[in-house]
ZAGU-960591 format. One record per residue (C-alpha): residue number from 1; residue in three letters; x, y, z. Coordinates in Angstrom, 1 decimal, decimal comma, always signed. Example, Ala and Ser with C-alpha at 12.3 -4.5 7.8 and 13.67 -1.06 7.14 Angstrom:
<pts>
+------+------+--------+--------+--------+
: zaza : paba :     xx :     yy :     zz :
+------+------+--------+--------+--------+
:    1 :  ALA :  +12,3 :   -4,5 :   +7,8 :
:    2 :  SER :  +13,7 :   -1,1 :   +7,1 :
+------+------+--------+--------+--------+
</pts>
This chain:
<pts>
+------+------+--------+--------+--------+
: zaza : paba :     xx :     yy :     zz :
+------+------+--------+--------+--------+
:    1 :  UNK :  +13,0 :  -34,9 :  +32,9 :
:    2 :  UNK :   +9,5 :  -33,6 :  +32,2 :
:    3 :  UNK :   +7,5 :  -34,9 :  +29,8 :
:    4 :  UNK :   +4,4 :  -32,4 :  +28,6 :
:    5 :  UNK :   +2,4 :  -31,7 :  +25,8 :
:    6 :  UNK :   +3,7 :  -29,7 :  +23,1 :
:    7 :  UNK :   +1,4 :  -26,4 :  +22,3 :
:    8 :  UNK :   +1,0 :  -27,9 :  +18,9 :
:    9 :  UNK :   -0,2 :  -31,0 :  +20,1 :
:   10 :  UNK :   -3,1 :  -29,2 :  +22,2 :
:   11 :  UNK :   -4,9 :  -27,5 :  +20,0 :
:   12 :  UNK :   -6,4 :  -29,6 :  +16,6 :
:   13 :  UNK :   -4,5 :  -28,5 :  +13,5 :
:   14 :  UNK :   -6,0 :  -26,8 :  +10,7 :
:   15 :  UNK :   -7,0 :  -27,5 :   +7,4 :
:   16 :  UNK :   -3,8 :  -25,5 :   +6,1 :
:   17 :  UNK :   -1,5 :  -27,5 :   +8,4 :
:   18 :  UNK :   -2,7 :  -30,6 :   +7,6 :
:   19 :  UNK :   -2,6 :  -29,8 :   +3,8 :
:   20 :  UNK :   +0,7 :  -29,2 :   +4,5 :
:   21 :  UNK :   +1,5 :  -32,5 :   +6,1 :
:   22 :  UNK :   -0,6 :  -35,0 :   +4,1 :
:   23 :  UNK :   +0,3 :  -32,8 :   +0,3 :
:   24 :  UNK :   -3,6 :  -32,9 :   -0,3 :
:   25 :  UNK :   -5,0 :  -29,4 :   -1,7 :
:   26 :  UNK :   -7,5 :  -27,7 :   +0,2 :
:   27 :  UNK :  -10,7 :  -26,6 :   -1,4 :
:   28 :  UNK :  -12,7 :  -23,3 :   -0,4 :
:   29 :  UNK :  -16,6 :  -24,2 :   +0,0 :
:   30 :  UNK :  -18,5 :  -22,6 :   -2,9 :
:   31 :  UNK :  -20,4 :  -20,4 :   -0,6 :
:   32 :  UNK :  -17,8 :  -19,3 :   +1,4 :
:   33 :  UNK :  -15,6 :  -18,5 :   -1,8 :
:   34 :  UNK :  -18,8 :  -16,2 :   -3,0 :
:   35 :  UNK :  -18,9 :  -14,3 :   +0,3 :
:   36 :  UNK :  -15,6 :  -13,4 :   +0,2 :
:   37 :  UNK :  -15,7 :  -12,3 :   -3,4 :
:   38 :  UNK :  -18,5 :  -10,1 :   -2,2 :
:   39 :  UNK :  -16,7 :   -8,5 :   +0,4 :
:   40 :  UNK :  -13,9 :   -7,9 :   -1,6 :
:   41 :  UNK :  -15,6 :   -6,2 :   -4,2 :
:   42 :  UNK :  -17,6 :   -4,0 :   -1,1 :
:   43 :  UNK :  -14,0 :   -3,2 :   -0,5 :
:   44 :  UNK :  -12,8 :   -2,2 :   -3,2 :
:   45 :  UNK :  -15,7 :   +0,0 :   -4,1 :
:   46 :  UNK :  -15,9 :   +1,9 :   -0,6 :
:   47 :  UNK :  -11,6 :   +2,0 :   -1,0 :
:   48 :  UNK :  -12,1 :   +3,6 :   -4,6 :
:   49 :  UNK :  -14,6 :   +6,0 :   -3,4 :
:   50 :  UNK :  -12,4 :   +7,2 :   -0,6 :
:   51 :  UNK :   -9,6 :   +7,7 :   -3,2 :
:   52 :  UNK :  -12,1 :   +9,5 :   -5,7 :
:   53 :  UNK :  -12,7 :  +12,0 :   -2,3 :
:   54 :  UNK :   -9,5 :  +12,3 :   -1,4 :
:   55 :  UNK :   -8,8 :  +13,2 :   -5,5 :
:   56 :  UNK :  -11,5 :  +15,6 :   -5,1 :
:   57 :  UNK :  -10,6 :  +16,8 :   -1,6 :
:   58 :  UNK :   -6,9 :  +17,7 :   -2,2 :
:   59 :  UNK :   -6,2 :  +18,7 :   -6,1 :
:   60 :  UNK :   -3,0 :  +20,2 :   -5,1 :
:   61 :  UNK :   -2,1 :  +21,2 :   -2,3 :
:   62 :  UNK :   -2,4 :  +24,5 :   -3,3 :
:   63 :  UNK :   -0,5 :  +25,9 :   -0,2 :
:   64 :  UNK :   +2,6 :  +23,7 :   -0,4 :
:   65 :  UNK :   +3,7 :  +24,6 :   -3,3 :
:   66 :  UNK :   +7,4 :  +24,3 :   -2,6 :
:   67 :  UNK :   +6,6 :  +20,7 :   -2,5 :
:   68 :  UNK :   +5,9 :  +19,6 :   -5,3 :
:   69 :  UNK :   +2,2 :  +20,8 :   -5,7 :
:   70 :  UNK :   +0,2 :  +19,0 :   -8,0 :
:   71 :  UNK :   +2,7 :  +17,5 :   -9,1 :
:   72 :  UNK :   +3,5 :  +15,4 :   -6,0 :
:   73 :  UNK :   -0,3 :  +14,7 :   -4,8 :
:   74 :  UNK :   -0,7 :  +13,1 :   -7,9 :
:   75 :  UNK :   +2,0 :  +11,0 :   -7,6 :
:   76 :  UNK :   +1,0 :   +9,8 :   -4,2 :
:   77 :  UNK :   -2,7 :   +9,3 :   -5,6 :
:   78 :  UNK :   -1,5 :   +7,5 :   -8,2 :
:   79 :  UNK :   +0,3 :   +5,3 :   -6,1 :
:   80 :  UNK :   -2,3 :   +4,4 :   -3,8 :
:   81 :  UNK :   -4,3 :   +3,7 :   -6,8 :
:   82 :  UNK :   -2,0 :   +1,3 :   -7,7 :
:   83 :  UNK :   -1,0 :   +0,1 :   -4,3 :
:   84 :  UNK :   -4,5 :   -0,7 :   -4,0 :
:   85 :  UNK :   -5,1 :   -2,4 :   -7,0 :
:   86 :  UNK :   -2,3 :   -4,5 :   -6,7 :
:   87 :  UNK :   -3,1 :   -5,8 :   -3,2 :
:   88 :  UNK :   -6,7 :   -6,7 :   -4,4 :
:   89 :  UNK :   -5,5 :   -8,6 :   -7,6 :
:   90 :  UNK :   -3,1 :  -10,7 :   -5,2 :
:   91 :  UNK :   -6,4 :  -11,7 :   -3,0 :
:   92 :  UNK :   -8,0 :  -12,2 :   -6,0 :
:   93 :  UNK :   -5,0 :  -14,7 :   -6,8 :
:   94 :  UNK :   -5,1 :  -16,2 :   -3,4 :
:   95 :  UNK :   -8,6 :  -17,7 :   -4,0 :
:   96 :  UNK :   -7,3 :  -19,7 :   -7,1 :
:   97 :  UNK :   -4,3 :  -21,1 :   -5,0 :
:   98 :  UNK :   -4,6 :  -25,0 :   -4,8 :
:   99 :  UNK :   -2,5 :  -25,4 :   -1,8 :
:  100 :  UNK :   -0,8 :  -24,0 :   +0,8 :
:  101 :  UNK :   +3,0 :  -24,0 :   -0,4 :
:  102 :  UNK :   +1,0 :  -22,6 :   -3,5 :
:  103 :  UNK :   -0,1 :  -19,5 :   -1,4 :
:  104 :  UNK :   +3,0 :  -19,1 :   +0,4 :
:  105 :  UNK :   +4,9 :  -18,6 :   -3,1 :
:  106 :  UNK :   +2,4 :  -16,2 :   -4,0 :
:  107 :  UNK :   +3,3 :  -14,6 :   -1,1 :
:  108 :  UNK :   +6,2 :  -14,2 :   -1,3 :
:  109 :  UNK :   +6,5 :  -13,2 :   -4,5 :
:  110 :  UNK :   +4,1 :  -10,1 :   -3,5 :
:  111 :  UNK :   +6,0 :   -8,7 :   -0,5 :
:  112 :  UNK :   +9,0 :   -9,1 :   -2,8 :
:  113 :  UNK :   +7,4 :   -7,2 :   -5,7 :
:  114 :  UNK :   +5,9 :   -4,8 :   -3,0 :
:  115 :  UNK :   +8,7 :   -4,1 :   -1,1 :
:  116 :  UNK :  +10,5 :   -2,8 :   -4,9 :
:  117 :  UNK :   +7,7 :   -0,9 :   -5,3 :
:  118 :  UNK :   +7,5 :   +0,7 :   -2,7 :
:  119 :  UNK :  +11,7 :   +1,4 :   -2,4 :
:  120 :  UNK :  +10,9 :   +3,3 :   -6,1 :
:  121 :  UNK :   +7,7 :   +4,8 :   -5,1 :
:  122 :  UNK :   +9,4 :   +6,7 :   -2,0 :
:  123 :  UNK :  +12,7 :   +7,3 :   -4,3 :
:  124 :  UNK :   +9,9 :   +9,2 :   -7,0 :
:  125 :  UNK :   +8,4 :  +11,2 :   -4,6 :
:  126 :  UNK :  +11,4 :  +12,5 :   -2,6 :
:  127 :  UNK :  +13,0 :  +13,5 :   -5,9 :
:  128 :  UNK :   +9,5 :  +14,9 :   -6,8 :
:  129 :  UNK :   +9,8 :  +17,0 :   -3,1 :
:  130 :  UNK :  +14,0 :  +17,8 :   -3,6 :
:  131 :  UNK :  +13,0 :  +19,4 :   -7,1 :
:  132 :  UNK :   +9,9 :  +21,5 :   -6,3 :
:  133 :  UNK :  +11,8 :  +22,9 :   -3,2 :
:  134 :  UNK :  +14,8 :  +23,5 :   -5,7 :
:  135 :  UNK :  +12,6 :  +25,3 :   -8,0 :
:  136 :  UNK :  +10,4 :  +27,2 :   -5,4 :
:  137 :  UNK :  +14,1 :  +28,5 :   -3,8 :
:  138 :  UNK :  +15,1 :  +30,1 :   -7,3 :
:  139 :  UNK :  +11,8 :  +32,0 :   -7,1 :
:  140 :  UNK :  +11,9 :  +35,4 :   -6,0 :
:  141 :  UNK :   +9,1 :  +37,1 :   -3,2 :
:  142 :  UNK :   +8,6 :  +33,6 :   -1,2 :
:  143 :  UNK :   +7,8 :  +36,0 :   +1,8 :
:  144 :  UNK :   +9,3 :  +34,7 :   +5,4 :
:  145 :  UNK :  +11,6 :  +32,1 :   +3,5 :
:  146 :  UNK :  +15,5 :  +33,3 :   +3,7 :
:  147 :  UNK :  +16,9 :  +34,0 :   +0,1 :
:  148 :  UNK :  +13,9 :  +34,1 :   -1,7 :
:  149 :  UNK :  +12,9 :  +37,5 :   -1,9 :
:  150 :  UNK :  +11,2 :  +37,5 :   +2,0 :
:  151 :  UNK :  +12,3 :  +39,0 :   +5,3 :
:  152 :  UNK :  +13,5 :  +35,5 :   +6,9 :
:  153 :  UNK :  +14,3 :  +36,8 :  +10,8 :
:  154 :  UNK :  +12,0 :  +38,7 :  +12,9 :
:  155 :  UNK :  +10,9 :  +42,1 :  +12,0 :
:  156 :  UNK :  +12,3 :  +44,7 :  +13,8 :
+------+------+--------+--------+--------+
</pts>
């Protein structure tokens, strides 16, 4: 029989793992707590300006209109909008969390959420797609695309 030491037992354990053992919170140091607030809120301004080009960039995909346009780039936008938003509120949460069974709830509880989301976010925008391409097929003189007014095989 060999007797070894267990990978746990090699390395010290962390102040998470032994918050977890002993029940005793675990408090982020002041100054640490404000340097992460920081670079969150760097984040979230360089993450809003990249969404404000991107707004800018693409109004529309003005040569896909068959799907969805408009219509469906400003669904995704608004999405990632609120994607985004979302995932910075539950950092934001994280910070106030008093202990470690405290953050893994929260966690939880946000993939959860997320996950719903996401499951009606995709369901939105491929009904968003289905019904543009539905609508763009009624409309006649869609050159190259069969039944819609356009050769659709090779000219000859």
């Amino acid at each position: 029989m060999f007797i070894g030491i267990t990978p746990a037992a090699r390395r010290p354990a962390c102040p998470q793992e032994i918050a977890m053992k002993t029940g005793t919170p675990f408090e982020m140091p002041a100054d640490l707590r404000k340097m992460t607030e920081q670079s969150m809120e760097q984040v979230r301004s360089a993450i809003n300006s990249y969404l404000q080009f991107f707004q800018r960039g693409v109004p529309g995909m003005p040569g896909m209109p068959m799907l969805g346009g408009n219509e469906l780039s400003n669904k995704v936008l608004g999405y990632a909008e609120r994607n985004v938003a979302t995932a910075f509120d539950f950092a934001q949460s994280l910070m106030a969390a008093k202990d470690v069974q405290e953050i893994l709830k929260m966690q939880t509880e946000f993939l959860q959420t997320q996950m719903q989301a996401m499951t009606e976010q995709v369901k939105d925008l491929s009904e968003t797609a289905i019904k543009a391409v539905s609508e763009s097929a009624k409309m006649p003189g869609m050159p190259g695309m069969p039944g819609m007014g356009g050769k659709s095989g090779p000219s000859s």
